[in-house]
matplotlib code that plots the C-alpha trace (Angstrom):
import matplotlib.pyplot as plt

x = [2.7, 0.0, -3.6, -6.8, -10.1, -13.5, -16.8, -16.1, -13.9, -11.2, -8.0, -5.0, -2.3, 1.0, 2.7, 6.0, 5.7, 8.5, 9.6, 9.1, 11.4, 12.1, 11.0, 7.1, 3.8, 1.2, -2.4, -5.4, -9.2, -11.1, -14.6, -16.0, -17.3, -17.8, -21.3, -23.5, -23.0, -25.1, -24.3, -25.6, -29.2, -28.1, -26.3, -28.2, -28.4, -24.9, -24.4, -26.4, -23.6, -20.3, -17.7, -15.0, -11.8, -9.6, -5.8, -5.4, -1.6, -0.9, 2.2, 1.8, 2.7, 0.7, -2.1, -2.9, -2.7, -5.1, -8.1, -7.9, -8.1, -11.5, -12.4, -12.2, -14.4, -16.9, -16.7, -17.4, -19.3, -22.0, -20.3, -20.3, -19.3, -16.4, -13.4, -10.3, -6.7, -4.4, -0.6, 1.3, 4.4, 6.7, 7.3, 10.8, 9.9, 6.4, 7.8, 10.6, 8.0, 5.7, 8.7, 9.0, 5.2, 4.9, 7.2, 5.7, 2.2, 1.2, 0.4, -2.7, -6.1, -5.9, -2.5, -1.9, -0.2, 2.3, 3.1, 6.5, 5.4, 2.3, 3.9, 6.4, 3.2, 0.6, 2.9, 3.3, 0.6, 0.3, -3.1, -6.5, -7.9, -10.7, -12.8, -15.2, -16.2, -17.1, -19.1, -21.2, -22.0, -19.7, -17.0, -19.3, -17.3, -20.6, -19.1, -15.6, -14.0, -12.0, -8.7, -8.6, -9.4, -7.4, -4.1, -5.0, -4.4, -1.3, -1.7, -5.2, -6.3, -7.4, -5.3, -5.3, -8.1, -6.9, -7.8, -7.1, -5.4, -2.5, -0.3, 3.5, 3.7, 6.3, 5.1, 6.2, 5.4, 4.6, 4.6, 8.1, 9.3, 7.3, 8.7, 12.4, 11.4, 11.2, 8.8, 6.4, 6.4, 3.8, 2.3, 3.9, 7.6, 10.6, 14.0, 15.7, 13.3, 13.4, 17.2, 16.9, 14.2, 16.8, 19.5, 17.9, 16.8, 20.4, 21.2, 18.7, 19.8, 17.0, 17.6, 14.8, 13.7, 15.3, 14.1, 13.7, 15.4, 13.0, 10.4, 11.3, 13.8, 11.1, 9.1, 12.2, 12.4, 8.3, 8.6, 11.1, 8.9, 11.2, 10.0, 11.8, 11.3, 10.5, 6.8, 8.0, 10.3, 13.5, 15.3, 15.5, 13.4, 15.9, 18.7, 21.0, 22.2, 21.7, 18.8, 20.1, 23.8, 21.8, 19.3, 22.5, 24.0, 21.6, 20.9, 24.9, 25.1, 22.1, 24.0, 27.2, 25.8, 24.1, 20.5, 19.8, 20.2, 23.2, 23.1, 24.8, 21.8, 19.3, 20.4, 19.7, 16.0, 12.7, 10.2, 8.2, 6.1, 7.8, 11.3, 10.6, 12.9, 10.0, 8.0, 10.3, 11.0, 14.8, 13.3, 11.0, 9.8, 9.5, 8.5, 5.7, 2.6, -0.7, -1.9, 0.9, 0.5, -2.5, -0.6, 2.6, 0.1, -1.4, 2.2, 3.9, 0.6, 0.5, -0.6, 1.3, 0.8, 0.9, 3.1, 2.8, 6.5, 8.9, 9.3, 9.2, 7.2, 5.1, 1.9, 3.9, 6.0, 2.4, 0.1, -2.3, -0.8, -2.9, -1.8, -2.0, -4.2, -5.6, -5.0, -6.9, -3.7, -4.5, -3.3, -6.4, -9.1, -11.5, -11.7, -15.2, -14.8, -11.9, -13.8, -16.4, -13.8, -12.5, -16.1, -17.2, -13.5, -14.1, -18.4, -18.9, -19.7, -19.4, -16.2, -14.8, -15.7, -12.9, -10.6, -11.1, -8.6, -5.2, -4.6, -5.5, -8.2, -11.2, -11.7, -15.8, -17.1, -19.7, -17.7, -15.5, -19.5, -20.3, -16.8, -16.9, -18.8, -16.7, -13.1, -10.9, -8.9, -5.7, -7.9, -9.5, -6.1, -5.5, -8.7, -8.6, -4.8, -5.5, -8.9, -6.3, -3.6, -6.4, -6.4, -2.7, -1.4, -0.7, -1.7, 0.6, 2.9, 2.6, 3.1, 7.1, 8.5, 10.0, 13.4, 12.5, 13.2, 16.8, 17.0, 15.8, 18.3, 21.1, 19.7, 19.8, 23.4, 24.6, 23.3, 24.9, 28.2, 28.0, 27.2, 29.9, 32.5, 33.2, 32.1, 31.4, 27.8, 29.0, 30.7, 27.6, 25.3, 26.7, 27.4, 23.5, 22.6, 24.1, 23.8, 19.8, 19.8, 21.2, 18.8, 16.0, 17.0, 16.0, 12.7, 13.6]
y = [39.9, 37.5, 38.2, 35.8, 38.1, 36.3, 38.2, 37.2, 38.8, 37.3, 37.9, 38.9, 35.9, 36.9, 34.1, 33.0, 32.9, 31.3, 33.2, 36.9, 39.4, 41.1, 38.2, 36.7, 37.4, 39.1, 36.8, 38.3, 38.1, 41.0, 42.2, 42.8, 46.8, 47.2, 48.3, 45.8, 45.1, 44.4, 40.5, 41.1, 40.3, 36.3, 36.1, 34.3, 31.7, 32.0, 31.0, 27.6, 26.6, 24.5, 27.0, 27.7, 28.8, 30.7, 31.9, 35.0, 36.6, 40.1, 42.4, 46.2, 49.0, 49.4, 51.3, 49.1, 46.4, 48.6, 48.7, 45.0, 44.0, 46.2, 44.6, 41.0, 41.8, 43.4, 40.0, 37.8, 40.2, 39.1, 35.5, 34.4, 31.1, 32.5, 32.9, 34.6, 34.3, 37.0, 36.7, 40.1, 41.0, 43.6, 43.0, 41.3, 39.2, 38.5, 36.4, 34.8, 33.4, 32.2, 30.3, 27.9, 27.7, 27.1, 23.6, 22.1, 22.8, 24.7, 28.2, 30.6, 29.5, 33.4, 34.6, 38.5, 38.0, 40.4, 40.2, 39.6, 36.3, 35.5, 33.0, 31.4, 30.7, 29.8, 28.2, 25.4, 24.5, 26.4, 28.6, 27.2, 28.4, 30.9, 30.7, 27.7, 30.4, 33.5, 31.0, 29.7, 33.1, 33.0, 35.1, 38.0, 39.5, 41.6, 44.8, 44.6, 44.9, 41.6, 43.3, 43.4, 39.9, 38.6, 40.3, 37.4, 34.9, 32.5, 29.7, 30.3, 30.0, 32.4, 32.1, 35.8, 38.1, 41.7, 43.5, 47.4, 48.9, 51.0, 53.3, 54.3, 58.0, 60.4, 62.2, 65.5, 68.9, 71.3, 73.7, 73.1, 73.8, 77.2, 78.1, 77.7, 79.0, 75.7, 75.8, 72.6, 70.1, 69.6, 66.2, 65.7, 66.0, 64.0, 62.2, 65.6, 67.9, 65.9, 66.2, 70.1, 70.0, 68.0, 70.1, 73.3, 71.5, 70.7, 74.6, 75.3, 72.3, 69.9, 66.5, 64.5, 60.7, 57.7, 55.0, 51.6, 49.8, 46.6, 49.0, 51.8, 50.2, 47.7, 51.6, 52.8, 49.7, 49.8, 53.3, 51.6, 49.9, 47.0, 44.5, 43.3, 39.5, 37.1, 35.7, 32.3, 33.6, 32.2, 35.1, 38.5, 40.2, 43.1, 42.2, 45.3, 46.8, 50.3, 51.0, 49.6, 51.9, 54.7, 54.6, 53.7, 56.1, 58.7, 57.6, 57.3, 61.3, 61.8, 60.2, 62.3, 65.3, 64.5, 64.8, 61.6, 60.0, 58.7, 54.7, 54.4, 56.8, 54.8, 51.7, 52.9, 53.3, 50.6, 52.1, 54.1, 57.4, 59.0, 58.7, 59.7, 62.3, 64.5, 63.7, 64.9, 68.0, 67.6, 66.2, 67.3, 63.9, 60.4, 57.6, 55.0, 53.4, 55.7, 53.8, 55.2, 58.7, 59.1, 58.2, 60.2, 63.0, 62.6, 61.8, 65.2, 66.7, 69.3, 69.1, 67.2, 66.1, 62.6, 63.4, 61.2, 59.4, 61.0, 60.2, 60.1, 57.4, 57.6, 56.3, 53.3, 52.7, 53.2, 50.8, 49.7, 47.4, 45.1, 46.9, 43.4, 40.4, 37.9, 34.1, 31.2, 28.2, 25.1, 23.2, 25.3, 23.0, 25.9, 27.3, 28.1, 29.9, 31.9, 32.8, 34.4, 36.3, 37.5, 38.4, 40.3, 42.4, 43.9, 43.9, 45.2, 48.2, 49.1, 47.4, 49.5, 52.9, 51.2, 50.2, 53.4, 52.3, 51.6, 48.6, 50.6, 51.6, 49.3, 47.4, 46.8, 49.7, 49.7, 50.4, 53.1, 55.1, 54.5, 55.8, 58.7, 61.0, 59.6, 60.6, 63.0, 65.3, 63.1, 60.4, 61.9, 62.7, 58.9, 57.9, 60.9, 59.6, 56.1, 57.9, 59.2, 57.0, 54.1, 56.7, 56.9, 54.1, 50.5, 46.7, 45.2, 43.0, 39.0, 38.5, 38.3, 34.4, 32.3, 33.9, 37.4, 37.6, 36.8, 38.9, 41.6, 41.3, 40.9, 44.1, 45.6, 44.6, 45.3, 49.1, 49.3, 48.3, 51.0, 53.4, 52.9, 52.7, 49.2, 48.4, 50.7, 51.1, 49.1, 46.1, 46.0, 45.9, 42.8, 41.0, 41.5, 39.9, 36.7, 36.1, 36.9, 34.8, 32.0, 32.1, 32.4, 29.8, 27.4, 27.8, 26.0]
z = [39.9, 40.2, 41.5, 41.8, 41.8, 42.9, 43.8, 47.2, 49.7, 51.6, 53.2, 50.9, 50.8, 49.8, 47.6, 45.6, 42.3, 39.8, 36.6, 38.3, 39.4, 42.1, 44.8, 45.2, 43.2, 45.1, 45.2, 47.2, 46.5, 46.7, 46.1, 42.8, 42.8, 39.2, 38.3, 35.9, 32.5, 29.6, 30.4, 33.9, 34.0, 33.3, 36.3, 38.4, 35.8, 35.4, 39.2, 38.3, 36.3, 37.2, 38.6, 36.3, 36.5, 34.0, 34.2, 31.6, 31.1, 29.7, 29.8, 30.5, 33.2, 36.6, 34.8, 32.4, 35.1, 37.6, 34.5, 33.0, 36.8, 37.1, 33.6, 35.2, 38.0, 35.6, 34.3, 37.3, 38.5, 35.5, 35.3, 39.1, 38.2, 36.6, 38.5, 37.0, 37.9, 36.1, 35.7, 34.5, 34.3, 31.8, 28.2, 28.6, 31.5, 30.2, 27.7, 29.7, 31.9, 28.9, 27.3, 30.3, 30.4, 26.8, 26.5, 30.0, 28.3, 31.4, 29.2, 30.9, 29.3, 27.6, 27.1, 25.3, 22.2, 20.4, 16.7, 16.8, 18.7, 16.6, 14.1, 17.0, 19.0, 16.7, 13.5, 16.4, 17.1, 20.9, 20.1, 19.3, 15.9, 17.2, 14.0, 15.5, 17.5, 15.6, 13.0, 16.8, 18.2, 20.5, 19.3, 17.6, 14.9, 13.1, 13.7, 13.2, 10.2, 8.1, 8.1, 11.6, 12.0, 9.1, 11.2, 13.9, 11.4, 10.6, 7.9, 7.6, 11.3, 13.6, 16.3, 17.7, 18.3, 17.3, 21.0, 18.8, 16.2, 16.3, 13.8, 13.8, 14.5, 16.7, 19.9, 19.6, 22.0, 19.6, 22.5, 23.4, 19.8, 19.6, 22.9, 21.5, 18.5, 16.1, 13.5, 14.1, 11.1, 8.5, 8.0, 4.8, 6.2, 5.3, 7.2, 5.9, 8.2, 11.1, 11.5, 10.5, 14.0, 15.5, 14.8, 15.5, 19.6, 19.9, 19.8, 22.7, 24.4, 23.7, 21.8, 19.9, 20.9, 19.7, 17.5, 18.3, 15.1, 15.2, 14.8, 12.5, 10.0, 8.8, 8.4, 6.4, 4.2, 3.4, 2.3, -0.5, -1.5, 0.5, 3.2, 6.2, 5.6, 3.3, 2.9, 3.9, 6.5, 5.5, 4.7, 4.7, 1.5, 0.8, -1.4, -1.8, 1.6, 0.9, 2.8, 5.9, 5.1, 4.6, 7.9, 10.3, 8.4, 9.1, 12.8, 13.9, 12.6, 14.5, 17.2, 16.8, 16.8, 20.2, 19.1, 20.8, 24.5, 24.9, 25.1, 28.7, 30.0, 27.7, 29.7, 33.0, 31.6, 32.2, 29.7, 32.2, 31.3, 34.3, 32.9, 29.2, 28.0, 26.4, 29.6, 31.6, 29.5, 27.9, 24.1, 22.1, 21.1, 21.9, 19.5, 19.5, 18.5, 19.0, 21.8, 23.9, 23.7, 26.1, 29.6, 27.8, 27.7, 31.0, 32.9, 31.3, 32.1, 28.9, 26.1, 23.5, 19.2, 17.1, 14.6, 11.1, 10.7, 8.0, 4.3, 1.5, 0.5, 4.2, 3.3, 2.1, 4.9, 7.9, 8.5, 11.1, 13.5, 15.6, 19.0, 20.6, 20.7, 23.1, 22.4, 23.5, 24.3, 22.9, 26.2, 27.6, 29.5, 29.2, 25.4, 25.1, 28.6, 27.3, 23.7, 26.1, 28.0, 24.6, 23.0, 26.8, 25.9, 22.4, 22.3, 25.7, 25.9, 29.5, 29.7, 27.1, 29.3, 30.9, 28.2, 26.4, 23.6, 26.1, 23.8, 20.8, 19.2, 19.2, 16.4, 17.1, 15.1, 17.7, 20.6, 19.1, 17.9, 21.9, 23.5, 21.2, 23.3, 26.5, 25.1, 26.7, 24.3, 24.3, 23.5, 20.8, 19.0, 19.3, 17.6, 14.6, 14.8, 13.8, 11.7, 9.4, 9.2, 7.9, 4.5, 4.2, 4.8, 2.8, 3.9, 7.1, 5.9, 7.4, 10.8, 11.5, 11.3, 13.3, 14.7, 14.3, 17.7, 18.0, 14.8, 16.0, 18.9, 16.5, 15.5, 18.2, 19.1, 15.8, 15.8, 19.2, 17.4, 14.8, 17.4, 19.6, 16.4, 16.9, 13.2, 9.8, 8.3, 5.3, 7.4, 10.0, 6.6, 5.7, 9.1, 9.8, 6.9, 7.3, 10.9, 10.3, 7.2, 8.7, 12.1, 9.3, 7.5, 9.9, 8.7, 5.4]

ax = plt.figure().add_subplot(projection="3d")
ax.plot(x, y, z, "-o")
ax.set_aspect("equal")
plt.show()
């Protein structure tokens, strides 16, 4: 979907858009309602100034849609020369319609940017280095912390701004488990105590969430003492295949036992709150970043728990995770523009009533001392969440290379394989490791 918001109204136009699903993008104009900001009072100086016009891009469900969109008219409200067109769409198809946009040099002036794509994107070249900006003013990084710029970085340029931070947990109802009689785990439990919780749900009918293997075996190798990739990103950095026989191993008896969603039922499902197993009261868990849990909360409408991920060797394996970034594109015509945009989202206060930590935490340590009287329960669980996890946790490793992508997707396939029985542990240990070496290599 596709929407232009000025501080005018006019009639709603309904357009075709290339790249989306599900037939044409919707583009309307509507009045900006938002109340002041701090930025406010230089309006009417700002309405002396050529009109400009951005394009900004993000990925997310309707809610998050519904409170960037009141962001942007904060925005224009206090920057009526500003007008702002915003292009969204889900994860998957998000990036299927940045690819195309990417090689015709036709990218949004501010596009969200994900770690996994963070080296793809700025090792060529697409993202302007943002640091011109934070050393003019115009990007004000006093209050927030150099780790959670240096995330943004790749070869030394700032090429991301880090829009929250996140941390690894498990979203468990604790109130589900007393109810069938399940002692709730401590924060110090272990792989071994999980599948004991597991096990125990199965017998009252219950299963446990699913893990998504891009995610959590990276986890599993960290608390090793093991890393995913290389620092160059030609390879793979484990050497001996154990660790990935013994996680498959541990997840396909997980699968056997039926303490997990089947995979023909997992298909059928789009990522929505509404259709989450735990949501919708058959698990006792789903699995995440922090930043998730608040609209799990709110959609299951009970009270729920951030549970710390498994060991041992858990303070090794979390870390704080950018949650996502925004990027200014090189091909952008309007840079400085776009850094503004950028600074309003992370220093502004007001606009971060409405943010409230969706993309994660905030990293301005201003912001999060201002929202702390404004969050809701859930929300405080997210921030003492993160709070904690920031004192047991180790340093992110680099942002994934080149080709993580497809080998993540080989990944995926390949756990699907072992699931299924169409390949042993020990066989899938070994075909994973070549076909990923040999995408990787291309980085050579």
């Amino acid at each position: 979907m596709k929407k232009t918001l000025t501080a005018v109204l006019s009639a709603a136009l309904l357009v075709t858009a290339a790249g989306c699903g599900g037939g044409g993008d919707k583009k309307d104009s509507g009045a900006a309602s938002a109340a002041p900001t701090a930025g406010a009072a230089s309006a009417a100086a700002g309405a002396k100034k050529d009109p400009v016009k951005l394009r900004i891009a993000w990925w997310g469900g309707q809610a998050r849609h519904d409170y960037t969109l009141k962001v942007i008219e904060m925005y224009q409200k206090a920057n009526p020369h500003v007008t702002i067109e915003s292009e969204y769409a889900p994860f998957d198809d998000y990036w299927k319609k940045l690819a195309p946009q990417a090689a015709a040099n036709q990218l949004p002036d501010i596009i969200q940017m994900d770690i996994s794509y963070l080296t793809q994107y700025g090792g060529r070249d697409q993202l302007e280095d943002l640091t011109p900006y934070t050393k003019n003013g115009i990007l004000d990084l006093s209050s927030v912390s150099a780790n959670a710029v240096d995330g943004g970085k790749v070869n030394g340029k700032l090429v991301a701004m880090n829009l929250g931070v996140n941390a690894l947990g498990i979203t468990m109802d604790f109130g589900m488990l007393k109810t069938l009689g399940i002692e709730t785990p401590k924060k110090d439990w272990t792989w071994d105590d999980l599948t004991k919780i597991g096990e125990a749900a199965k017998g009252k009918g219950k299963i446990m969430g699913g893990f998504r293997h891009d995610v959590y075996f990276p986890y599993y190798l960290r608390t090793l003492d093991m890393k995913m990739y290389k620092e160059d990103g030609t390879g793979l950095a484990y050497t001996d295949d154990k660790p990935f026989v013994d996680y498959f191993t541990m997840y396909q008896k997980w699968y056997d036992s039926g303490l997990l969603l089947t995979l023909d039922k997992e298909a059928t499902k789009k990522g929505t709150p509404e259709e989450d197993e735990m949501v919708m009261g058959n698990s006792i868990s789903t699995v995440g970043w922090s930043n998730q849990f608040v609209l799990l909360q709110s959609t299951a409408k009970r009270d729920l728990e951030l549970q710390p991920m498994p060991g041992p060797g858990a303070n090794k394996g979390l870390f704080l995770k950018p949650s996502m970034y925004f990027s200014v594109t090189k091909n952008s015509k309007q840079k400085e523009e776009a850094a503004k945009f950028i600074n309003f989202w992370i220093n502004d206060i007001e606009a971060n009533k409405i943010i409230k930590g969706e993309r994660g935490v905030p990293v301005s340590s201003k912001v999060k001392e201002a929202l702390k009287p404004l969050l809701t329960p859930a929300e405080i669980k997210v921030f003492d969440f993160v709070a904690w996890a920031e004192q047991n946790s180790s340093p992110m490793d680099p942002p994934n290379p080149v080709g993580s992508v497809e080998v993540e997707k080989l990944l995926k396939d390949i756990s699907e394989q072992i699931i299924y029985k169409k390949i042993s542990v020990a066989d899938a240990a070994a075909k994973f490791r070549k076909d990923a070496n040999a995408v990787l290599a291309k980085n050579k």
